[in-house]
C-alpha positions in Angstrom: 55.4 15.2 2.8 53.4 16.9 0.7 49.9 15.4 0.3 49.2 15.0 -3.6 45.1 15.2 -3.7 44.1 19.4 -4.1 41.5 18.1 -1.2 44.1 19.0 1.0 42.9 22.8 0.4 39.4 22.3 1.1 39.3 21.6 4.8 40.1 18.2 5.0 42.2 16.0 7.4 45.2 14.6 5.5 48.0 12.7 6.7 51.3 14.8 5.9 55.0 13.3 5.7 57.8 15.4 6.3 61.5 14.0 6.9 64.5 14.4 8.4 67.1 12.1 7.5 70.1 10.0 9.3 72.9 8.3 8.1 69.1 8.5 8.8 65.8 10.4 8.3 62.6 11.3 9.5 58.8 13.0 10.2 54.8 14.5 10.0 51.6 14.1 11.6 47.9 14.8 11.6 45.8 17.8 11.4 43.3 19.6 9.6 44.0 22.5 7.2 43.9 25.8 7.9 44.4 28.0 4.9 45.4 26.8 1.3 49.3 27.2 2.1 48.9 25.4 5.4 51.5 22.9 3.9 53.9 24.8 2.4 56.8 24.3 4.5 56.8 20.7 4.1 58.8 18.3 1.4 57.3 16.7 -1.7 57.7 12.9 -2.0 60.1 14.2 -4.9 62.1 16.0 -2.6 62.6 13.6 0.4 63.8 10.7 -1.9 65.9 13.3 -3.6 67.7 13.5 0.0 67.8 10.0 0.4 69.9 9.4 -2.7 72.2 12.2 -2.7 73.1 11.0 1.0 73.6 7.7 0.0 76.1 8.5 -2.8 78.3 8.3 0.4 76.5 6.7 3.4 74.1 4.4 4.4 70.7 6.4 4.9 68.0 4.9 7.2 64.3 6.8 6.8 62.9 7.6 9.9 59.1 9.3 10.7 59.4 12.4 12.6 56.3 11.2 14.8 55.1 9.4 18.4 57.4 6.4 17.4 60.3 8.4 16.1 62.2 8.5 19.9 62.0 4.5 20.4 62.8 3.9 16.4 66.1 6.0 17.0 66.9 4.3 19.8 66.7 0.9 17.9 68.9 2.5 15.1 71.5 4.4 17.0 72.0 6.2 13.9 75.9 8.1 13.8 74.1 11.1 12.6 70.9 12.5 11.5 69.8 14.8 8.8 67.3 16.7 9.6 64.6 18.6 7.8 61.7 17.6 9.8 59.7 20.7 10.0 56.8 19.8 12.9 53.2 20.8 12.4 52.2 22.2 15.9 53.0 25.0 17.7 55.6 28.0 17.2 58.3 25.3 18.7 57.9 22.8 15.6 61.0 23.0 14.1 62.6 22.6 17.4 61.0 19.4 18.8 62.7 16.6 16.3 66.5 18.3 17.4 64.9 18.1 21.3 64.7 14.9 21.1 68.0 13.9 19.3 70.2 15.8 22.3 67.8 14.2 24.4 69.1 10.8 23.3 72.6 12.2 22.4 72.4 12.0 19.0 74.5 14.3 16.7 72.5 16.0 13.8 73.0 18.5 11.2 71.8 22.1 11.8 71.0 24.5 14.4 69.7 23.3 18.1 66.1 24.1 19.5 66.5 27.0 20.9 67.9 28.9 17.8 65.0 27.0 15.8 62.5 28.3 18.0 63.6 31.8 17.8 63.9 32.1 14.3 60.2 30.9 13.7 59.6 33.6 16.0 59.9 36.2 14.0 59.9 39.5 16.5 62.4 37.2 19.1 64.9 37.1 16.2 64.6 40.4 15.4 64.9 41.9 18.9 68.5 39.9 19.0 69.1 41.3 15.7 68.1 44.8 16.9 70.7 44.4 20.0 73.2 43.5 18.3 72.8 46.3 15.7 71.9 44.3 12.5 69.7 46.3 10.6 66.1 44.9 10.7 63.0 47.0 10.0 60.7 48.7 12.9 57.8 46.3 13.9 54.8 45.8 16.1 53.0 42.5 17.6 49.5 42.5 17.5 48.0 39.3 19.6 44.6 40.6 19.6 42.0 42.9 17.1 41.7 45.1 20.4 45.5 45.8 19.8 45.4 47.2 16.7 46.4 50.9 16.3 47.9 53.4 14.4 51.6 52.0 13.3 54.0 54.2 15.3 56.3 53.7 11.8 53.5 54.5 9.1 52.7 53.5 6.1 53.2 51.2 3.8 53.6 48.5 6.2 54.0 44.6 5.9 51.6 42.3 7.6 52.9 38.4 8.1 51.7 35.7 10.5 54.5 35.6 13.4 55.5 32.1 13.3 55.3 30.7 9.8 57.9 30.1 6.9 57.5 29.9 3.1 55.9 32.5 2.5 52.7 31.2 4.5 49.9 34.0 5.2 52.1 36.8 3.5 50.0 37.5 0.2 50.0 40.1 -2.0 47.3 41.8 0.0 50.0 41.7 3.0 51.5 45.0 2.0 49.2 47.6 3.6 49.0 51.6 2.7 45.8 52.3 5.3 44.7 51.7 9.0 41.7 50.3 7.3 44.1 48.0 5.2 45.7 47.3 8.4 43.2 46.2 10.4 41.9 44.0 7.3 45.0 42.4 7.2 45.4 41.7 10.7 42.6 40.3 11.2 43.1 37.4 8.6 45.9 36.7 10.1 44.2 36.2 13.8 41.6 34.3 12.8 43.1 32.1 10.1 46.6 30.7 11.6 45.1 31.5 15.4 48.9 33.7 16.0 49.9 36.9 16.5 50.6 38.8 13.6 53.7 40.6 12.8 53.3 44.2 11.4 56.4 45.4 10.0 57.9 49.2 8.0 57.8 48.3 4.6 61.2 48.5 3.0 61.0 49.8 -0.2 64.0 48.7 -1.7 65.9 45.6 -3.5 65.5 41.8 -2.2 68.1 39.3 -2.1 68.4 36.1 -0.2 72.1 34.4 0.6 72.4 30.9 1.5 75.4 30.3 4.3 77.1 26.9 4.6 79.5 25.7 7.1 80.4 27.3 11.2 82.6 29.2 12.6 85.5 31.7 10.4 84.5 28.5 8.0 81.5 29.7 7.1 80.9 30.3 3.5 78.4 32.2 1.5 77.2 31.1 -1.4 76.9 33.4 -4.6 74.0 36.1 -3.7 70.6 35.6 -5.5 68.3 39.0 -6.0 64.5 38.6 -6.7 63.2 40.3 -9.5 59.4 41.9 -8.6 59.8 43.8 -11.8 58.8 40.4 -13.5 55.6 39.8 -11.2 51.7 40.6 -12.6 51.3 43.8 -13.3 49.8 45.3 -10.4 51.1 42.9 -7.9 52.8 44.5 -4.8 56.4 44.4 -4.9 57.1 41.5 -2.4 58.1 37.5 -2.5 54.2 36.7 -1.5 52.8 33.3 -1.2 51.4 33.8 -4.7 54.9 34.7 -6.0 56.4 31.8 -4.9 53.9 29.2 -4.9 51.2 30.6 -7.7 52.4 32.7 -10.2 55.9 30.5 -10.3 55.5 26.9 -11.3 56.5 24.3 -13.4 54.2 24.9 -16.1 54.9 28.4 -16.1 57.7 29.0 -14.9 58.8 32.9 -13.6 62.7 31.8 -13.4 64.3 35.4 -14.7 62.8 36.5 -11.7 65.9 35.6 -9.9 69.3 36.6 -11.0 72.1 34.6 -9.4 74.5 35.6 -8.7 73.4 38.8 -8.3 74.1 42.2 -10.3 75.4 44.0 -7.5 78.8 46.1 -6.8 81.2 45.4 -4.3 80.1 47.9 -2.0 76.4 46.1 -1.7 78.0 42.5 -2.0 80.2 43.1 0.8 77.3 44.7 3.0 75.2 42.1 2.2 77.5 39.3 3.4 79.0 41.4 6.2 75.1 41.5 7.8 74.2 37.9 7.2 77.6 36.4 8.8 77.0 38.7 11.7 73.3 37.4 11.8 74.5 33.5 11.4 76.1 34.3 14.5 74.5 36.4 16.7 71.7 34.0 16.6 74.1 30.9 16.8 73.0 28.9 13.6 74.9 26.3 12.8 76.0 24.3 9.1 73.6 25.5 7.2 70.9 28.9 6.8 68.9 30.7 4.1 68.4 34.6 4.9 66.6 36.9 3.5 67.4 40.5 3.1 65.8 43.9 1.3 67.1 47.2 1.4 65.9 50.4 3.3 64.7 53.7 1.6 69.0 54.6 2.2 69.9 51.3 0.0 71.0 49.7 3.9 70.5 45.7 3.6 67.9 44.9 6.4 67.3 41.3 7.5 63.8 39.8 6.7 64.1 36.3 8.5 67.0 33.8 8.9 65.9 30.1 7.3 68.0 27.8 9.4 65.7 24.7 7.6 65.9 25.8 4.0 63.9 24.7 1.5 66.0 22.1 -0.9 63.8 21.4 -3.9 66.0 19.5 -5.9 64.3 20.3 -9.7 66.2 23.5 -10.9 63.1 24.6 -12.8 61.5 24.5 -9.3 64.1 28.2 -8.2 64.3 27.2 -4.5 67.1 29.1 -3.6 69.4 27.6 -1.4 70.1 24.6 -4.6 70.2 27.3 -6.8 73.2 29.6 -5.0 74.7 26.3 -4.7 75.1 25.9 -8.1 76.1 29.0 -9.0 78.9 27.9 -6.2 79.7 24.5 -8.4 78.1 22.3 -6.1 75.5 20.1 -7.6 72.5 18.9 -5.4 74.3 15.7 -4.6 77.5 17.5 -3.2 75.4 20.3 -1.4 73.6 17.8 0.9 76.6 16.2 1.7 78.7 19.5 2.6 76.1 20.3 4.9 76.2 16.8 6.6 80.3 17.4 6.2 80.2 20.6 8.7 78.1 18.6 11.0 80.3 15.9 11.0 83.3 18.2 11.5 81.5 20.2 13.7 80.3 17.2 16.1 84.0 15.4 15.8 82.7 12.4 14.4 85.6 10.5 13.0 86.5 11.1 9.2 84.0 12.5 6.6 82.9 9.4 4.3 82.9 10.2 0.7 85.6 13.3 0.9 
């Protein structure tokens, strides 16, 4: 969870809840901050009791902390099921180590396993099996050290993110890069601030739009298209879904909300591309119930994956634009009925006996 005091920003050690949830739920830990976004994966209090009550509109829900106790706690439970949103804290495996320790003890849980976790937090592993598989994805380079850093082989202007983060962490509107000296800038905040590797990728100059994908198999369905809208952004601000776009520029008090059209304005053509690439990506990198992805097109108007979001965010105010409850309500599903679709294709997907509630 969230922590509520700004101190959190400055340095300090805060204690940080996150959740997954069970017929159940859980998660968080210990550590000190980073950078000013260093908790921007994780749920508000808001959001987690949000979870809570839209799962027990048809089951019985059972918090659980994602921490050192959770293992013993869920064997105590023996929970039918869990929900889980628990993102981790440490390490480019932290989405992975809650559902590690569910098939560990053999219990069912909604979304994708560890290793599919793991390599979509890994953002160049992803987009190698994208690459293989011929999903369009744009050119990149790693760079694990500053003695690394060269001339892009792709040019410029170029992208530079952290490698293993999510919500928009370390991708500011400084990230977009038109010079080596920008580059190596850029690069080098990333190094020394999250301690990573730092993705460096072709900047796409093009249109962005994220889908949200919910169910498996030839069940999967995708959710009305959402496009973001840079045109709305500062003037002057790179066009890109920064940290500052999403976390700074957009909130509650002043909210940026016709920055996102849902569903999108987009022909047939694009719509069909669009959905055509994120199926084949939902599958080529075996993602299961649920995944946000996000997509921008190429200087030839070609959708290009971003990153896959197989834990997408599920803020549950509407004011607050996270896009997966958004694209679910242009689908008719309320935030209630969402939640419980996604613990639905788990269900079906595990062959746990009837769906409660359906």
């Amino acid at each position: 969870m969230k922590p509520e005091s700004s101190d959190d920003n400055n340095g300090d050690e805060a204690e940080k809840r996150q959740s997954t949830f069970s017929n159940t739920i859980t998660a968080a830990a210990l550590q000190p901050t980073r950078a000013n976004d260093t908790y921007a994966e994780w749920d508000s209090e808001a959001t987690i009791l949000a979870v809570q009550a839209a799962l027990a509109t048809r089951h019985r829900v059972t918090m659980v902390e994602a921490d050192e106790d959770a293992c013993q706690t869920l064997l105590h439970i023996q929970p039918d099921i869990v929900f889980n949103i628990a993102e981790g804290l440490r390490g480019p495996s932290r989405e992975a180590q809650m559902p590690a320790m569910f098939e560990m003890l053999d219990i069912p849980y909604t979304g994708s396993d560890p290793l599919t976790l793991g390599i979509c937090l890994d953002k160049s592993r992803a987009k190698e099996i994208l690459s293989h598989h011929c999903v369009p994805t744009a050119p990149f380079a790693i760079v694990r050290s500053e003695l690394d850093i060269k001339t892009i082989a792709f040019g410029f202007p170029a992208i530079v993110k952290p490698l293993h983060e999510g919500s928009s962490k370390g991708v500011l509107d400084s990230s977009v890069v038109r010079s080596n000296d920008e580059l190596i800038v850029e690069v080098r905040r990333v190094l020394e601030v999250y301690h990573q590797p730092a993705l460096i990728e072709k900047f796409l100059p093009g249109r962005e739009f994220t889908v949200a994908l919910l169910g498996n198999g030839a069940g999967v369905r995708v959710l009305p298209i959402i496009e973001v809208r840079f045109d709305l952004l500062p003037r002057g601000a790179n066009p890109i879904y920064s940290y500052e776009a999403k976390w700074v520029w957009d909130t509650l008090e002043h909210p940026m909300g016709e920055m996102y059209t849902c569903p999108a304005k987009i022909d047939e053509k694009l719509r069909s591309q669009i959905e055509k690439t994120c199926r084949k990506a939902f599958s080529v990198l075996n993602c299961r119930d649920w995944c946000r992805i996000d997509l921008r097109l190429d200087e030839e108007g070609v959708p290009n994956i971003i990153e896959l979001n197989p834990l997408p965010g599920i803020l549950p105010n509407p004011n607050d634009h996270s896009a997966f409850p958004m694209a679910a309500r242009a689908a008719g599903l309320d935030y209630t009925a969402m939640l419980n679709e996604v613990l639905n294709a788990a269900i079906e997907r595990v062959g746990l006996p009837g769906k409660v509630g359906r």
